[in-house]
MARBA-3410 file (N, C-alpha, C, O; in Angstrom, 1 decimal):
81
0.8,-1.2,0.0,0.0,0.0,0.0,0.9,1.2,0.0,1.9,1.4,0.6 ~ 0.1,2.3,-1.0,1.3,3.8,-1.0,0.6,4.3,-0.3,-0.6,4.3,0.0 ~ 1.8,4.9,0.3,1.2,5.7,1.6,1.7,7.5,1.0,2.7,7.5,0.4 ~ 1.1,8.6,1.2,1.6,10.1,1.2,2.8,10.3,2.7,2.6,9.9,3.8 ~ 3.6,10.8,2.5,4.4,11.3,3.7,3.5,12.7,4.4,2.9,13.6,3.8
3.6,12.5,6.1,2.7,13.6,6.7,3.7,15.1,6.4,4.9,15.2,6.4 ~ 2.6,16.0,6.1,2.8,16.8,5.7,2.1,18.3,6.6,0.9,18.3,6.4 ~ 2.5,19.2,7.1,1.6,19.7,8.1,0.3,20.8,7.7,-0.7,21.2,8.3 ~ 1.1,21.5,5.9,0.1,22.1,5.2,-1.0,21.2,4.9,-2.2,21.4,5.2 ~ -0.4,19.7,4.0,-1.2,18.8,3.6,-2.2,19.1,5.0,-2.9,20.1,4.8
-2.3,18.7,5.8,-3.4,18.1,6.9,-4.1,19.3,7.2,-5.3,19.2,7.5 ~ -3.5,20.6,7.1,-4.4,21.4,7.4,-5.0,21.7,6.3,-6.0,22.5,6.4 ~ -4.7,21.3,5.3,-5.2,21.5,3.8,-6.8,21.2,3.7,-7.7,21.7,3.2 ~ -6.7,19.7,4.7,-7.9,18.4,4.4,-8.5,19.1,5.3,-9.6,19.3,4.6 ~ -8.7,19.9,6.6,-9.2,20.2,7.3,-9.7,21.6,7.3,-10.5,21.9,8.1
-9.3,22.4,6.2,-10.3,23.2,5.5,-11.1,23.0,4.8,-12.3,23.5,4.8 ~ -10.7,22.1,3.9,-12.0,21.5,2.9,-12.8,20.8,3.8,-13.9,21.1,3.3 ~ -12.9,20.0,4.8,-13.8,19.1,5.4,-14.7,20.3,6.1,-15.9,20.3,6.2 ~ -13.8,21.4,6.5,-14.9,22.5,7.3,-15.7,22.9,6.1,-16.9,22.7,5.9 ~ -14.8,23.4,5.3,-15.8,24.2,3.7,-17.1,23.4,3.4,-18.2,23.8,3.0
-16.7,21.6,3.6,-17.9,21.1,3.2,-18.9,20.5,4.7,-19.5,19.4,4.8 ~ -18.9,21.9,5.8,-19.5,21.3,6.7,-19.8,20.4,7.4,-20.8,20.3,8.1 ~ -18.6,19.5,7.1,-18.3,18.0,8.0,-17.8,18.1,9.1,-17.0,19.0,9.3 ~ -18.0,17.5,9.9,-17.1,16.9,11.1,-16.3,15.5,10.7,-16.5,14.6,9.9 ~ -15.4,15.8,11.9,-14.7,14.4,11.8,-15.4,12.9,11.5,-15.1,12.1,10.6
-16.2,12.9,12.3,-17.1,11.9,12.5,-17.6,11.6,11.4,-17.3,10.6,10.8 ~ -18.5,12.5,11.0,-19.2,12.5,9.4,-18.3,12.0,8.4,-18.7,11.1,7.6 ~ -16.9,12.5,8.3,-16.0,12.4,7.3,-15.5,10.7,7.5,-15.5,9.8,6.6 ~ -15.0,10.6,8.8,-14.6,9.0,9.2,-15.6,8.2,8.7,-15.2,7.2,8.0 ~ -17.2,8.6,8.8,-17.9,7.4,8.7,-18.1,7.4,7.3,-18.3,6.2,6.9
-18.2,8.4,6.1,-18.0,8.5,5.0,-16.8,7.5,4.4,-16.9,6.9,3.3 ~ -15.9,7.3,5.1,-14.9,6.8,4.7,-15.0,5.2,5.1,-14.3,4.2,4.9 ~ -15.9,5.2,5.6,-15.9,3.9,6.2,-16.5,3.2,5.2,-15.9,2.4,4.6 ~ -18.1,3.6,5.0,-18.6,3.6,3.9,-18.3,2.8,2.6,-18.9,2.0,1.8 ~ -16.9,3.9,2.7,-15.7,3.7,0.8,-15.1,2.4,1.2,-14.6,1.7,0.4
-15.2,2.1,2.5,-14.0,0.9,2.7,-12.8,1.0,3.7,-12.2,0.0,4.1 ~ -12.5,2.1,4.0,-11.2,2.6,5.0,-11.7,2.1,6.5,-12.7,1.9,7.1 ~ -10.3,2.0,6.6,-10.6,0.8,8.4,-10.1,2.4,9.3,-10.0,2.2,10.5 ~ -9.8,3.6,8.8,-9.8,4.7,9.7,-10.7,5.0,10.6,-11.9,5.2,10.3 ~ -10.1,5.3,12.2,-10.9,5.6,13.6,-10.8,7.1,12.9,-10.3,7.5,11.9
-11.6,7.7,13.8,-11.9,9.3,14.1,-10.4,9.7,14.3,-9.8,10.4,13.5 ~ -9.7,9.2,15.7,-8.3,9.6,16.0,-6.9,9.5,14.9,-5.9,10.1,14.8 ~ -7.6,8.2,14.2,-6.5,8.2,13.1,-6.5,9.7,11.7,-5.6,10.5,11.2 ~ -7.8,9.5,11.6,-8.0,10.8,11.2,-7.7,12.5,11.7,-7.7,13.6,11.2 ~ -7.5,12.0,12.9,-7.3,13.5,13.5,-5.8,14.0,13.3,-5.3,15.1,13.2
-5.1,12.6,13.3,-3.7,13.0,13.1,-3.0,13.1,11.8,-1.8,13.4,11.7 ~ -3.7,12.7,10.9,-3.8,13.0,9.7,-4.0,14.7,9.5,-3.2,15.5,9.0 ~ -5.0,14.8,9.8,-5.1,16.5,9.5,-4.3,17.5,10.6,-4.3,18.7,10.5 ~ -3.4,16.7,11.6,-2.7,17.6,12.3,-1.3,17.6,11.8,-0.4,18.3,12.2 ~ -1.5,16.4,10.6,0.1,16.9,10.0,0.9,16.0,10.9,2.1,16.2,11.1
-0.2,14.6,11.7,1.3,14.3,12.2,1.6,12.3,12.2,2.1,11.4,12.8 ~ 0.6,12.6,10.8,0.4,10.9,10.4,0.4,10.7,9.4,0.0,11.7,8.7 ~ 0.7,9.3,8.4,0.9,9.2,7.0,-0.7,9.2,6.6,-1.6,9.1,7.5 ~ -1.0,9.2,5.2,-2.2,8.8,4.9,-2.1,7.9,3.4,-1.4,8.2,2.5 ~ -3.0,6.6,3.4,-2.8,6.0,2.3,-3.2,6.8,1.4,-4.0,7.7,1.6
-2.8,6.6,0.0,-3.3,7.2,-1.2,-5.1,6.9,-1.4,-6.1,7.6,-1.6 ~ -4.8,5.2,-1.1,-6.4,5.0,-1.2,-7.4,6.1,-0.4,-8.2,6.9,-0.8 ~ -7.2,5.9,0.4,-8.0,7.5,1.4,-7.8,8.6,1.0,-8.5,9.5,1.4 ~ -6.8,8.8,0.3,-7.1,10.4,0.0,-7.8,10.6,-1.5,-8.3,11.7,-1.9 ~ -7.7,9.5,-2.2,-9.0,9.1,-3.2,-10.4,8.9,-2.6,-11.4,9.3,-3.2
-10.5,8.5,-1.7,-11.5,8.3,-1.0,-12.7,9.8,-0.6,-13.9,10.0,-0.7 ~ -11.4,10.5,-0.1,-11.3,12.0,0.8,-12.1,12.8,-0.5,-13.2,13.3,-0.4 ~ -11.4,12.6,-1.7,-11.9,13.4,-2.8,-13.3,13.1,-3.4,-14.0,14.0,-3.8 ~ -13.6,12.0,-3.3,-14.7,11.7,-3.6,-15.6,11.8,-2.4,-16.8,11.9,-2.7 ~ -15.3,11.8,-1.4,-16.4,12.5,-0.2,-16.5,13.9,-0.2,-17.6,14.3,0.0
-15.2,14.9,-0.5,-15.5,16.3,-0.8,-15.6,16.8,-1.9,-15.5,18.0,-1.9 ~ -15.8,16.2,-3.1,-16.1,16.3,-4.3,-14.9,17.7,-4.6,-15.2,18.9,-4.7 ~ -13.8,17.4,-4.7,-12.6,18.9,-4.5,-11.8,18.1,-5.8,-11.9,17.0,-6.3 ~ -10.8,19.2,-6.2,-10.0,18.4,-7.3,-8.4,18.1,-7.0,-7.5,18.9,-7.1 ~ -8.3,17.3,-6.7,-6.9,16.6,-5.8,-5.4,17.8,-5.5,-4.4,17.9,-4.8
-6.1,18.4,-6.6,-4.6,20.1,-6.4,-5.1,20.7,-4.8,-4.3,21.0,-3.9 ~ -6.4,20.7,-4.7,-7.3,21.8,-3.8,-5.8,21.1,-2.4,-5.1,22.0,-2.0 ~ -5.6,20.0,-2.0,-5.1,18.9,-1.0,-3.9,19.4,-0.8,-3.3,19.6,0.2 ~ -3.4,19.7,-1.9,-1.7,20.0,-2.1,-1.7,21.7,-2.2,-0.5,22.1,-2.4 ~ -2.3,22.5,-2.1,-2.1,24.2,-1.8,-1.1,24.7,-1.1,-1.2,24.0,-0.1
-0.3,25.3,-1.0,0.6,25.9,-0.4,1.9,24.9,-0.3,2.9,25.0,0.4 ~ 1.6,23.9,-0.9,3.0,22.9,-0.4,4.4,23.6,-1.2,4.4,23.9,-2.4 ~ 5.3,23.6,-0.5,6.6,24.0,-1.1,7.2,23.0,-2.1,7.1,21.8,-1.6 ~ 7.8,22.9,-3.2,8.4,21.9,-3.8,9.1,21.9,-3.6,9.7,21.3,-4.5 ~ 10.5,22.6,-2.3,11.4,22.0,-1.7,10.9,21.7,-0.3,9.9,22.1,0.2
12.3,20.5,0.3,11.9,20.0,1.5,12.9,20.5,2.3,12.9,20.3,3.5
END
């Protein structure tokens, strides 16, 4: 499984969009459960705090729950590290 490396814009990236689309954590977790993802609420939480990997599958997942275009995820990211 590909995983994305945590990233701390990335997470706060996901957690504007999840606000923009008036979700809560929970809403979003159980959406994802839905798609197939074995993600808790907390696994989630550390994902959006920038301080956990996320599979690619889930963040395919993520897009099709926020209906967003996969750039919206990656905003402000530096292309150096």
């Amino acid at each position: 499984m590909t995983k994305l490396l945590i990233n701390k814009t990335f997470g706060q990236n996901i957690r504007r969009i999840r606000c923009s689309c008036d979700m809560t954590q929970e809403q979003t977790v159980a959406q994802l459960q839905v798609l197939g993802s074995p993600l808790s609420r907390g696994t989630y939480s550390q994902i959006e705090m920038g301080i956990r990997n996320v599979y690619v599958s889930d963040l395919v997942a993520l897009q099709k729950i926020f209906g967003v275009d996969f750039s919206a995820f990656f905003e402000d990211i530096p292309t150096s590290r």
